[in-house]
N, C-alpha and C positions, 0 to 999 in steps of 0.2 A: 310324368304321370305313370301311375300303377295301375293297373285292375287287372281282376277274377272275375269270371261269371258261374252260373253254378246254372242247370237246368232240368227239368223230368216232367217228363208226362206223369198227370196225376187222374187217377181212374176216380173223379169225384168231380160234381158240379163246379163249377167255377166261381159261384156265390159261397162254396161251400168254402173251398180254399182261401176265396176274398175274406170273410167272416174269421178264419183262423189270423191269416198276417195282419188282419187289424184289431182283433181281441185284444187290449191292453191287460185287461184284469187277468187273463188267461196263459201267457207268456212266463210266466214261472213255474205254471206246472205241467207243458212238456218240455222238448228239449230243444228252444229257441236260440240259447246264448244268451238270452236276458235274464238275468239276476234280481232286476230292478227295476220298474219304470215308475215314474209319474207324468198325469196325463190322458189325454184320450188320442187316438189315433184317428185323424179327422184331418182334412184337408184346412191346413193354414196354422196348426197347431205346432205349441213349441209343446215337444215333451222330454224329459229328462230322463236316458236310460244309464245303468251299467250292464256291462259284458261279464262274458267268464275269461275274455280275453286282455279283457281294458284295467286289470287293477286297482279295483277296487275305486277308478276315477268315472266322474260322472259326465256327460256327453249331454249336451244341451241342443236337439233334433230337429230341427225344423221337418214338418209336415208337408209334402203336397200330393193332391188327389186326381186323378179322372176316376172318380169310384167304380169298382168291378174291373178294370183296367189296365192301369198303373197307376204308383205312387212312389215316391222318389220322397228318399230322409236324407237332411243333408245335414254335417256337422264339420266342426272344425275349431282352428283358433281365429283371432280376429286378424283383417286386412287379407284375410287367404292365406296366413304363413302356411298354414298346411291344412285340408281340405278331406273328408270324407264324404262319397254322395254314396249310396246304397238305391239302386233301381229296381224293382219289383214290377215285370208286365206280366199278366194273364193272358191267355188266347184259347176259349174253344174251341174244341177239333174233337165232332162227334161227343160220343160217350168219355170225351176225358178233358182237362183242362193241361195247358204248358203252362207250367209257370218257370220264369227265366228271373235270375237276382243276380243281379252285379252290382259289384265295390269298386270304385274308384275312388284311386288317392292322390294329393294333388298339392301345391304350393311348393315354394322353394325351402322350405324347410323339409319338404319329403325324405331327400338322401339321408340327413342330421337325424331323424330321428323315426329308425323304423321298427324301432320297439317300441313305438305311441302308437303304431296301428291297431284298433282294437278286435281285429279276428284278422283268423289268417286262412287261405284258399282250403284248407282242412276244414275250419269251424263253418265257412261258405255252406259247402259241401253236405255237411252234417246236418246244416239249419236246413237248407231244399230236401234234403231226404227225411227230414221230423216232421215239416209238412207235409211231405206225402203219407205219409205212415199216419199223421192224425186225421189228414182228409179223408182217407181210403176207410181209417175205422167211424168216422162222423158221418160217412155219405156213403154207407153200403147199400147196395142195387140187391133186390133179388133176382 
């Protein structure tokens, strides 16, 4: 098994931030790493994305929810050759929200093939800071 996690306190309500990581339609215009989706982002939902990392292949995502929470996308090949879950938890703390996302990668095909992974501890890093940065300008405080 592989995983990254990525994390930051974000100075914006926590509904605020939820409202971004599940906005389907909204994901291609900032800077998420989604290219593509079809689908709604809803607890039990398959949706289908691409990455800026995944070439131009499409990733078939299972949905699951505790809404405002966490939510956990899971993808892969079939049998578990090889395995991608992405975990999104929320937690307020005062005037701000943590949002924490991790990738884990997973199957016996992992070693064989890890130019299938489709984002890399960079692209992680980048998605949790374009959350912050839309949350903070969605949900400014005076």
């Amino acid at each position: 098994m592989q995983s990254f996690e990525s994390e930051e306190p974000i100075n914006a309500r926590s509904s605020t931030v939820w409202d971004i990581i599940t906005d389907a339609g909204n994901f291609t215009v900032w800077e998420s790493g989604i290219i593509w989706i079809d689908g709604e982002v809803r607890n039990g939902a398959l949706i289908r994305i691409r990455t800026t990392g995944g070439d131009r292949r499409t990733f078939h995502t299972r949905v699951q929810q505790m809404p405002g929470q966490i939510m956990i996308w899971k993808t892969g090949l079939l049998l578990g050759l090889l395995t991608w879950t992405r975990t999104y938890s929320l937690s307020p703390h005062a005037e701000l929200t943590h949002l924490r996302v991790k990738d884990e990668f997973g199957g016996p095909l992992l070693r064989f093939a890890s130019s299938a992974i489709p984002v890399s501890r960079q692209d992680l890093y980048s998605y949790v800071a374009a959350v912050r940065k839309r949350a903070e300008l969605l949900d400014r405080r005076s």
